[in-house]
C-alpha positions in Angstrom: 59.4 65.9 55.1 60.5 67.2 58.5 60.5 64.9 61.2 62.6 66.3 64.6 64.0 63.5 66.3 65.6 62.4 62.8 67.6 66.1 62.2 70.8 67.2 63.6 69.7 69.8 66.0 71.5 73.4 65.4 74.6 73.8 67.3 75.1 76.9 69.5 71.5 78.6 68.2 68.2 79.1 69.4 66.1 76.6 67.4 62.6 77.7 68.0 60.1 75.2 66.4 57.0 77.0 65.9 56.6 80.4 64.4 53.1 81.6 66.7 53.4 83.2 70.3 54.3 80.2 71.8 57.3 79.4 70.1 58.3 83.1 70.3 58.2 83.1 74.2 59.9 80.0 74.6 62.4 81.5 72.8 62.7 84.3 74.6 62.9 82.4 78.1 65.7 80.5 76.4 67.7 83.6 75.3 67.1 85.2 78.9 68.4 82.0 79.8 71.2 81.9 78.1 72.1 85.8 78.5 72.5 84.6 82.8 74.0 81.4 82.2 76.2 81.3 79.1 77.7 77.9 80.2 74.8 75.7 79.6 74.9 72.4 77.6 71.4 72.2 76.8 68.2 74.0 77.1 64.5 73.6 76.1 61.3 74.8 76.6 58.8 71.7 75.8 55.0 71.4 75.5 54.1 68.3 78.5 51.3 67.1 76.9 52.7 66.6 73.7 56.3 66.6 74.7 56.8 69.0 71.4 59.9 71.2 71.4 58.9 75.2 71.3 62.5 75.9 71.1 65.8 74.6 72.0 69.9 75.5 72.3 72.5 72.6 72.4 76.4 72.8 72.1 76.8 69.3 70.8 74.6 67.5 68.1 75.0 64.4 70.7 72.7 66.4 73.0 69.5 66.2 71.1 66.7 68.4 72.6 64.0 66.4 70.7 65.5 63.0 72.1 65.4 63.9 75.5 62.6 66.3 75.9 60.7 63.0 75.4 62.0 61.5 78.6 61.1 64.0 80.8 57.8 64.9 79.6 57.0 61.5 80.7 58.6 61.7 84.2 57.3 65.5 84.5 53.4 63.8 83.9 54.3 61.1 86.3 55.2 62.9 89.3 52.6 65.5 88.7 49.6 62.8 88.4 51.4 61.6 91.6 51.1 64.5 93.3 47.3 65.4 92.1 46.6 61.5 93.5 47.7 62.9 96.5 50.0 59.7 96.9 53.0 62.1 97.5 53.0 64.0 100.5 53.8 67.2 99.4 53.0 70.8 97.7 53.2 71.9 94.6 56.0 70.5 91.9 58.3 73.5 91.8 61.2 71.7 89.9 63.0 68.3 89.3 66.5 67.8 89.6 68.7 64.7 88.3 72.7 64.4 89.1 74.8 62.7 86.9 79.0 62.6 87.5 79.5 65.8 85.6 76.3 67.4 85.0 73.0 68.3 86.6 69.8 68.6 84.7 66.9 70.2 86.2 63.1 70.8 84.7 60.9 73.2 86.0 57.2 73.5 84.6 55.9 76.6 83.6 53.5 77.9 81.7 50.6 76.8 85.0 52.3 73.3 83.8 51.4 73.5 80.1 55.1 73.9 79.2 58.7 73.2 81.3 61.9 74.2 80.8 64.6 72.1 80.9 68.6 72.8 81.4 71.3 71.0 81.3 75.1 72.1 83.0 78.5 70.9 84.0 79.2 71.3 87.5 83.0 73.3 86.8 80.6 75.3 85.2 78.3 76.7 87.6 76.5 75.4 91.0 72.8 73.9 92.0 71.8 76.9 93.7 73.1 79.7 90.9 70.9 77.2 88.6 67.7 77.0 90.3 67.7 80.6 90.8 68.4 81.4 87.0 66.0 79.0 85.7 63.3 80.5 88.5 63.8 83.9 88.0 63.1 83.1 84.1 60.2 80.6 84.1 57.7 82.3 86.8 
C-alpha cells in the first residue's frame, strides 16, 4: 500500500504523483521552476480541493511536500472563501506569502484556482521580488 504522508519524499527529484496530464504539467511548472531558481528548498504544485500532491521537489526528507501541502490548502480555501464573501476588501488572490527567520514561502493558485504552487527559499539564497516574479512568470 502506498500512503504519501507516510513515505520519505525523494530528495533532490521531481516526484510527480499522477501519471495523466495533470501530473505531467505540474511537473513541468516545477522543472521550469527549478531551471530559474535552482536554490529552492521546496516546491509543489497541489490540487486545493483535495490538497493532493501533482508533483513535488525537496532537498531534505524533513521538508515533506505531502505534510505541508495540507496546511496550505486549508489557508489557500480560507482566504479565498473570504474574499468570494466579500468580507475582505480586496481583488483577486494573486499570491500568499509567509516569512519565517530564514525562509520565505509563498503560494500562488493557478490552474483558475484548481491547483497552487507552492515554494519554499532561504533568503541568502535569493530575494521576495526575484521570487514572485519566477513563480509568476511560471504559473499564469
Amino acid at each position: 500500500m502506498n500512503i504519501p504522508f507516510l513515505n520519505r519524499p525523494k530528495i533532490r527529484k521531481i516526484t510527480v504523483s499522477t501519471s495523466d496530464a495533470a501530473g505531467t504539467q505540474a511537473g513541468t511548472v516545477l522543472e521550469k521552476l527549478l531551471g530559474d531558481m535552482p536554490e529552492l528548498l521546496l516546491a509543489c504544485v497541489v490540487e486545493t480541493q483535495s490538497g493532493r500532491v501533482l508533483a513535488s521537489y525537496t532537498t531534505a526528507t524533513t521538508l515533506n511536500p505531502n505534510q505541508i501541502s495540507l496546511r496550505y490548502a486549508k489557508l489557500l480555501r480560507l482566504t479565498t472563501d473570504t474574499l468570494a464573501a466579500r468580507n475582505m476588501p480586496s481583488g483577486s488572490l494573486t499570491d500568499i506569502t509567509v516569512m519565517l527567520e530564514d525562509q520565505l514561502h509563498t503560494l500562488r493558485p493557478m490552474h483558475n484556482g484548481q491547483w497552487y504552487c507552492f515554494i519554499a527559499v532561504r533568503f541568502a539564497d535569493t530575494n521576495l521580488g526575484m521570487a514572485w516574479e519566477i513563480l509568476r512568470r511560471h504559473t499564469s
